[in-house]
N, C-alpha and C positions, 0 to 999 in steps of 0.2 A: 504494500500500500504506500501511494506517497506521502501521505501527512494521515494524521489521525483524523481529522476533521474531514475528511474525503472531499474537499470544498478547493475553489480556485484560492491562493494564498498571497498570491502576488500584491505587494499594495497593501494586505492589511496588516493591522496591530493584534499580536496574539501575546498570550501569557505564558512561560517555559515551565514546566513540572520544578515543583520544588525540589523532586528527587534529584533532578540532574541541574540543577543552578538553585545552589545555596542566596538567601537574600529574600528580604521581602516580596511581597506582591509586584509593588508596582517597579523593583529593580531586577524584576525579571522579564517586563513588559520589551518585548522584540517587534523591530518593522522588518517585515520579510521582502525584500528589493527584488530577488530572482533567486534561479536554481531549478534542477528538476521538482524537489521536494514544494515547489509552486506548484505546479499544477496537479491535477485528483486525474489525471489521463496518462501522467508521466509512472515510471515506473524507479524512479528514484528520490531520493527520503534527503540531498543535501539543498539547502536553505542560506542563504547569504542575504545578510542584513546589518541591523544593527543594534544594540541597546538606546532604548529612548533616554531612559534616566543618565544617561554619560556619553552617548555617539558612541561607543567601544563596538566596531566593524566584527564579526563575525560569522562563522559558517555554524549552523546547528541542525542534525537532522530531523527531520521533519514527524522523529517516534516523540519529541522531545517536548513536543506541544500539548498545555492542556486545555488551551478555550481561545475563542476570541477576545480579547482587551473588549473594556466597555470604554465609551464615551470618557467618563470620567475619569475612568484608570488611566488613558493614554495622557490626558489636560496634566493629572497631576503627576504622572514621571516624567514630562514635559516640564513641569516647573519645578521640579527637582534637578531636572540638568539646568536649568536658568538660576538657580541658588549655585551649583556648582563652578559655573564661568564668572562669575563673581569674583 
């Protein structure tokens, strides 16, 4: 399966399993940019993005996902990297 959410990924804001990214809720919040593990058609699980709460660019596979970000989760790890450039 490419991602857990069997959903197109590109583009959106999801939230990483606690199990595999230690840190709060919203400092696990991930934007998914590209990768096979985008698309629910593709048959590979790698994901390239990045952390909202820090810009920190990374690849994570697509088993590693547990939901979509809400609204509100992405605003506030959004202003969590704006306290951090400070």
């Amino acid at each position: 399966m490419a991602n857990n959410l069997n959903q197109e990924l590109k583009g959106k804001f999801v939230v990483l399993k606690a199990a595999a990214y230690k840190g709060d809720k919203l400092k696990r919040i991930f934007f998914c940019e590209e990768g096979f593990g985008t698309s629910s058609k593709t048959g590979g699980t790698a994901i390239f993005g990045y952390f909202v709460s820090d810009g920190e660019d990374c690849k994570i596979g697509g088993y590693e996902i547990e939901r979509f970000a809400r609204d509100g989760e992405v605003k506030e790890a959004k202003r969590l990297r704006g306290k951090q450039n400070k």
